[in-house]
N, C-alpha and C positions, 0 to 999 in steps of 0.2 A: 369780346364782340363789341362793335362799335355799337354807340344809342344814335349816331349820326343818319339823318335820314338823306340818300345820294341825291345829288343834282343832277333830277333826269329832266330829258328835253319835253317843253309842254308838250309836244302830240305822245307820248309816252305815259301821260300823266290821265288818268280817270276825266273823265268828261264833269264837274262839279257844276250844281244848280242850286242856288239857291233863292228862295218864296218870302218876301214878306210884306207883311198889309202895316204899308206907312201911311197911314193917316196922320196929316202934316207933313207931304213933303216938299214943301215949299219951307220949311224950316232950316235956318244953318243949319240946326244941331243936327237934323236929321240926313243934310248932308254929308256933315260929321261923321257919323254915326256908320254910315253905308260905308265912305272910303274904308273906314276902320278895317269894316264887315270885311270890305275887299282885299285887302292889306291883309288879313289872317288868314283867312279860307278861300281865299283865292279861285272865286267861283269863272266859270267859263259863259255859266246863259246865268241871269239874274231876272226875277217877274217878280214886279212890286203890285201889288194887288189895294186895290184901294186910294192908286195916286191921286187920281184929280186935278182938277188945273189945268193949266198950260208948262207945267216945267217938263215936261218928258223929254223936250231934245235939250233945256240946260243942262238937265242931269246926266243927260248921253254926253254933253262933252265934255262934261267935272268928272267923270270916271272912266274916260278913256275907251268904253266899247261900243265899236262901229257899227253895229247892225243893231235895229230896232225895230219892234211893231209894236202895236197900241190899239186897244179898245176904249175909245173915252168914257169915262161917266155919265152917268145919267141923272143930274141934277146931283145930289149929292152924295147918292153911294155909286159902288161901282169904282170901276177902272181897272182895267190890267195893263201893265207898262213888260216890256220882255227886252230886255237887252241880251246882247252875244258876242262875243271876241271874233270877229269875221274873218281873223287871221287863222284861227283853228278850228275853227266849225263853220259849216252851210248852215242857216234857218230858211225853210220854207215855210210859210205858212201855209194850211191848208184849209183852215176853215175858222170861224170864228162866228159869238154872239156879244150881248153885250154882256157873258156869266160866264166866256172862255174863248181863249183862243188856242187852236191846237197847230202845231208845227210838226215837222220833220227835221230831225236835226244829224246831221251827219258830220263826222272826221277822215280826212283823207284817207283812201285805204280801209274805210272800216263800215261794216254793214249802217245803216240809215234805223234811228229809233225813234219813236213818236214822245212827243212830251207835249199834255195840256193843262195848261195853268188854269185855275179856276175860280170864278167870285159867285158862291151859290147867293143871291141874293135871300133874305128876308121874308123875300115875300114867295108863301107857297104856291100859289100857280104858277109864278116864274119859275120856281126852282124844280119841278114839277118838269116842265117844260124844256130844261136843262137836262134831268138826269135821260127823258124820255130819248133828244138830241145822243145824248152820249152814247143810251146803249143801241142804238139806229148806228153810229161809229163806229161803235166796238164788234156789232154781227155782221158790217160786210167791209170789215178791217182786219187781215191775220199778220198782223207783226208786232213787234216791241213795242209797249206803247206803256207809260207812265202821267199816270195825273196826278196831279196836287191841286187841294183844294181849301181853302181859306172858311174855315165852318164858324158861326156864331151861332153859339148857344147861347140860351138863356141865363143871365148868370145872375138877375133876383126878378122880384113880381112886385108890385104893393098890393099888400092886403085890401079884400075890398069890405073887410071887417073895419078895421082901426086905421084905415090909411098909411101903418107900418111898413117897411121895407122887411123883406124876407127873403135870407142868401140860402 
């Protein structure tokens, strides 16, 4: 049996997404980084969470994919950037705050599925006020629908004993 995996034509191929919070993406490296990202896994919709800036349309034309929407930051957190190969998928967006935006994303020929990207902020009454949004979405929404969500935990505290760091 071959290990050879066939050269099937894109609309044949999984619809791939992939999420991630570049902070710093105004960085070569980081645009670096992403072609790589693009070049291996070869994602169809990409949501960078956490962009900032003004690069969201340079990065749309250094990696090639034609459809874009965007929630900008807010001061310094925040951002959702959503890019999509417009050649094989529809993006509609349908709604959006500044802690998500959700689409409908569909392939020619093939049922319509929701995908919402999401930046829970920090701060608990915003995030609060997000999950509240969502499930307001999800009770008068009956279809496919997929979130990702970009979580920061806690990951130390300083003692307010000895001013110590504690992981």
């Amino acid at each position: 049996m071959s290990s050879k995996i066939p050269n099937l034509n894109p609309s044949q191929m999984p619809i791939t997404l992939m999420l991630w919070n570049v902070q710093g993406a105004g960085s070569r490296a980081f645009l670096a980084d992403l072609k790589e990202l693009i070049r291996v896994h070869k994602p169809v919709v990409i949501a960078l969470v956490e962009g900032g800036g003004d690069q969201a349309q340079f990065i749309a034309d250094q990696i090639n994919f034609s459809g874009q929407t965007r929630v900008d930051a807010q001061g310094f957190a925040g951002g959702i950037w959503v890019y999509w190969k417009a050649d094989l998928v529809t993006v509609h967006e349908t709604e959006n705050s500044t802690q998500h935006i959700t689409m409908q994303i569909t392939r020619v020929g093939e049922e319509p599925w929701y995908f919402t990207a999401i930046y829970a902020s920090p701060n608990l009454i915003k995030r609060q006020e997000l999950w509240r949004s969502l499930k307001t979405y999800a009770e008068n929404n009956n279809h496919p629908w997929h979130q990702i969500q970009l979580r920061k935990e806690l990951l130390w505290r300083r003692s307010s004993k000895k001013g110590e760091e504690v992981r």
